[in-house]
N, C-alpha and C positions, 0 to 999 in steps of 0.2 A: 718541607723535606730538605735533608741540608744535601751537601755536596759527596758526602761520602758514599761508597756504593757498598751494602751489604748484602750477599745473596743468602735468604733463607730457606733453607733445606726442609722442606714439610713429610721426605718418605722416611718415615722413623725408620723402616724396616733398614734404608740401607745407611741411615745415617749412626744406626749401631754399627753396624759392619765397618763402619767409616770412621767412626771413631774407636774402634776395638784394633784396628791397625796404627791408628795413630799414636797409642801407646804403646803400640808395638814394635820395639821386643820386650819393655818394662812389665807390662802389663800382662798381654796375651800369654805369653811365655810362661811367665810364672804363676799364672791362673790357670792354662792350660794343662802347666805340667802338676797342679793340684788334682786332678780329675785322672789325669792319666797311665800315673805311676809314682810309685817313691822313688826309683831310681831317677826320672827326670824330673820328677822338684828337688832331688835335690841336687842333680846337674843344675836345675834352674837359681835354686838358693847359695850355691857357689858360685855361678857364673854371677849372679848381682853384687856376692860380697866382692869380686877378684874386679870388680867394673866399679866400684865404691871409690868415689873422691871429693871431695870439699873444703874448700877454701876460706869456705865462711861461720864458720861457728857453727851452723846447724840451722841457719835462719837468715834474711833478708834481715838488712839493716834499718827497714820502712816498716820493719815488724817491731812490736814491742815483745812478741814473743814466738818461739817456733809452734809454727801450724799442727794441727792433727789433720791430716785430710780426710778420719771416721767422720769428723764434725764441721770442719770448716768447710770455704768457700778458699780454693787453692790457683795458683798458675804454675806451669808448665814452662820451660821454653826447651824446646828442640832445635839444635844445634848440628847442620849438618856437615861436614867437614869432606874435607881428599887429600887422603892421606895415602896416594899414590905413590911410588917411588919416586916417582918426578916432578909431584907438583909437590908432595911434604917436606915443608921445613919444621920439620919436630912437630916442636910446642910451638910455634912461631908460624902453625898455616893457616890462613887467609876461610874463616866459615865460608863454605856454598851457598848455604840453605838456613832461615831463620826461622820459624813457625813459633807463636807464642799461643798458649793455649790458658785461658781462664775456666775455671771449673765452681760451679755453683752446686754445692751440697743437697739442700735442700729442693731445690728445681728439679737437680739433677740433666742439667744443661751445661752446652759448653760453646765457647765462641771462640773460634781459630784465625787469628791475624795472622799474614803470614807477611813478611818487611823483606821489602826489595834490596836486594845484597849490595846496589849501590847507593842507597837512601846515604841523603849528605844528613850527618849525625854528628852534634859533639862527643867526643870522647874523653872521658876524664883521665883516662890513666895517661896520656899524651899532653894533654891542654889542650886540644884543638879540633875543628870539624874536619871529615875524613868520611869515607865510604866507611859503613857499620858492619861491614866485613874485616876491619884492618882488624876491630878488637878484638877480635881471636888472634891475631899476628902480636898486637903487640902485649894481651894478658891475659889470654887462656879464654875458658869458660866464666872466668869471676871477670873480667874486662867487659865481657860482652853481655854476661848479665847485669853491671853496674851500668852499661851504655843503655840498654834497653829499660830500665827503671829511670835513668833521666829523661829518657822521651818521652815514657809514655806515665810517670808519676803512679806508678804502680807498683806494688812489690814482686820479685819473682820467686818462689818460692821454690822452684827446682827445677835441676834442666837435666836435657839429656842430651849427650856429646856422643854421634855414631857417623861411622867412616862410612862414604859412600861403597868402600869394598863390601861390607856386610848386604847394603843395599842388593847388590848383583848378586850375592850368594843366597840370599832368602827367596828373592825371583827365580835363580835358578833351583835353587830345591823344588822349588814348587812348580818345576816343567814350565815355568814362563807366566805371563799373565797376555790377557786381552785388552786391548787398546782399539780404539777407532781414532788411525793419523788423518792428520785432515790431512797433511800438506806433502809433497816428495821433499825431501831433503837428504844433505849428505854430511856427516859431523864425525868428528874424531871420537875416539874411543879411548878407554879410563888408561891407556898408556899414552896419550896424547900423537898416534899414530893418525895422521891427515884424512879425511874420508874414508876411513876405516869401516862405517857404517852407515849404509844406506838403505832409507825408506823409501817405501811406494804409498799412495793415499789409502786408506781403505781397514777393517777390520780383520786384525790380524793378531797370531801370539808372538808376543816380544822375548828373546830372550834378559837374560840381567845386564849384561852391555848395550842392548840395542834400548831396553826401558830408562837405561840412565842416560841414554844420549837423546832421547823423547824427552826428559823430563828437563833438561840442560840446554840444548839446543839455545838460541840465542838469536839466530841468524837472519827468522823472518818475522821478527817482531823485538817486545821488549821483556824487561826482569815481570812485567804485571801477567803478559801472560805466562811466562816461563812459571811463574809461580801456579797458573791454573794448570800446566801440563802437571806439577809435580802433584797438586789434587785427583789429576784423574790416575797417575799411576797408583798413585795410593788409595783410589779408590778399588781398583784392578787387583790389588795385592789382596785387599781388604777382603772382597769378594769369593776370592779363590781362597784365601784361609778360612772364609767361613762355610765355605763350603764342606770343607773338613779333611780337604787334601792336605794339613797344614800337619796333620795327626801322625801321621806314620816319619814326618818329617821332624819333627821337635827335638831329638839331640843332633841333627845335623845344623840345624837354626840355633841353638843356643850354642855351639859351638864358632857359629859365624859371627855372631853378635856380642861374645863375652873377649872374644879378639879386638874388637874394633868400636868400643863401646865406653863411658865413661858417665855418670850419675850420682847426683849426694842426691838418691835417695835409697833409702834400706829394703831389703825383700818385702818388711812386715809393714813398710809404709805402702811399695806397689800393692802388693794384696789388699790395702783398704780402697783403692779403686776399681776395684772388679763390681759395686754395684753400679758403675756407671756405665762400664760391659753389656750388663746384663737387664738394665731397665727394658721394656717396654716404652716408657715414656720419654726417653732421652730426645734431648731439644740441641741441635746446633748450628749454629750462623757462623757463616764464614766471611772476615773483613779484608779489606783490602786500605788501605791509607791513599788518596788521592794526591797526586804529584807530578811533576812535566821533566821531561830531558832536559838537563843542564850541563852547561860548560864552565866551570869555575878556574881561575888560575890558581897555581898553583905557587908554593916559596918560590920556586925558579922561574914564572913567570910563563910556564905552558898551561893552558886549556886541559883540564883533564875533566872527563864526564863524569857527571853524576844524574841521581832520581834525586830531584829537587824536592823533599815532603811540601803539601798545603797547609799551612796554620791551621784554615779552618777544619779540614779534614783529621788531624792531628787532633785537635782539641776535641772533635766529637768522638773519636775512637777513645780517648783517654777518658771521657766520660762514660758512654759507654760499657767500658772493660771496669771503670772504679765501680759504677753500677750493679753490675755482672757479679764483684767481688764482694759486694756490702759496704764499700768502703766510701758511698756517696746514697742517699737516697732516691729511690728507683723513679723514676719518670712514665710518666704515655707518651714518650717523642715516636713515633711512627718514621722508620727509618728508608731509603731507599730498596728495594724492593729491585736486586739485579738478574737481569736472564729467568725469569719465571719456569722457562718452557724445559732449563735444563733439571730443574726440579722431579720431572720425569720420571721413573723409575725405568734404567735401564733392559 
């Protein structure tokens, strides 16, 4: 077994649900609003064209040609951003949140790494290594997708760029989600107002400020777990949309989301992942990249921290993911096997 911890989700039931949110609002949205009405597909088919952007021709540069995702084996990356009045600096602010999602056609499976916001990364658009958050500071979504194809030697095939503001507005349409906090804490909120918001332990419904400051938090641990709280809000969001409270909400969500939202990909490219929505048999693993707290100095000569990545865990996730994509032939490595028990169905 190598060093890397992957946890494997075996309740299909909720790991549709899990992954039906995780392309959402690309996805869900404009699937949903297919069944729902004309009037909101085609609020949904305008709100993807006014959210349409691309830097790159139409394709990954580690492509010899642009993907069809009816046929292929595709990746994702999700790009979270705050573009708050006071932490945004335009085009120039600093990603939250990274989630890279590879998708297998044929399986109809999908594996979500999700990269610690301070992972020490080379950056090409600079020359130099740096937290993998700067590359949205210093070159948008194409920075950050080129930073992420030198780590992990994979192609990215499309991303999607959404402001933590839409986050709060989706939770909030949807009367809040349920969470179970483990911990009491007190964290500032998306105006950067001081203990703005505070938690008690226990199962509760969160509103959109209190689920972003759950999922953000920082204070009693690290970026590894902060990344599992942001799995379980979106597993909470998941849940309640598929519930079907998400229904009566759908021009108030596509409104929130065609504001604060940015994608090269096209309406008629989301609509060819709606059968991975809708399988029965959908398969998803979720990675994490193994790595330690570090202090690096800096040009000036101060200590600044970083998530130190491990080579070896780096190398097996890159395997892995090229696996995953076809772009390496598939193996029986038999991977770590993390937290069995949360496998669970809630």
């Amino acid at each position: 077994m190598g060093r890397q911890q992957i946890k494997v989700k075996n309740k299909k039931k909720r790991n549709r649900r899990v992954f039906w949110f995780l392309v959402f609002p690309i996805l869900l949205i404009a699937s949903g609003a297919i069944t729902y009405g004309v009037h909101i597909y085609s609020k949904a088919a305008d709100m993807m064209g006014n959210s349409y952007e691309d830097a790159r021709g139409g394709k990954s540069d580690l492509r010899e040609k642009k993907v069809d995702p009816k046929i292929d084996n595709v990746s994702i990356l999700f790009i979270g951003i705050d573009d708050s009045e006071k932490r945004s600096e335009g085009d120039n602010t600093r990603s939250d949140a990274l989630l890279l999602a590879t998708l297998n056609e044929k399986q109809k499976s999908v594996k979500l790494l999700s990269i610690p916001r301070d992972s020490y990364v080379y950056i090409d658009e600079v020359g130099y290594s740096t937290k993998i958050n700067h590359a949205h500071k210093y070159g948008g979504p194409k920075a950050t997708i080129e930073t992420v194809e030198n780590l992990l030697d994979i192609p990215v095939d499309y991303y999607v760029r959404v402001d933590f503001e839409a986050f709060m507005q989706i939770i909030d349409a949807l009367d809040g989600v349920e969470i179970d906090v483990p911990f009491a804490f007190s964290e500032q909120d998306s105006k950067d107002r001081a203990n703005a918001i505070s938690l008690e332990p226990g199962l509760q419904t969160l509103d959109g400020e209190e689920a972003l400051a759950f999922a953000r938090t920082r204070h009693m641990d690290n970026d590894i777990e902060r990344g599992k709280r942001q799995q379980e809000v979106i597993k909470a969001i998941s849940k309640k949309a598929a519930s079907g409270a998400i229904l009566p909400k759908l021009g108030q969500i596509i409104d929130a989301i065609g504001a604060n939202m940015k994608t090269n990909m096209t309406f008629d490219e989301i609509k060819a992942f709606a059968d991975y929505g809708i399988t029965r048999n959908l398969s998803i693993e979720t990675l994490t990249i193994d790595g330690k707290d570090s202090y690096i100095p800096n040009s000036s000569g101060q200590n600044v921290y970083y998530w130190e990545l491990d080579d070896e865990s780096v190398a097996e996730t890159k395997l892995a993911l090229k696996q995953h994509l076809g772009l390496e032939p598939a193996s029986d490595t038999t991977h770590n096997v993390a937290n069995p028990a949360s496998n669970e169905e809630e």
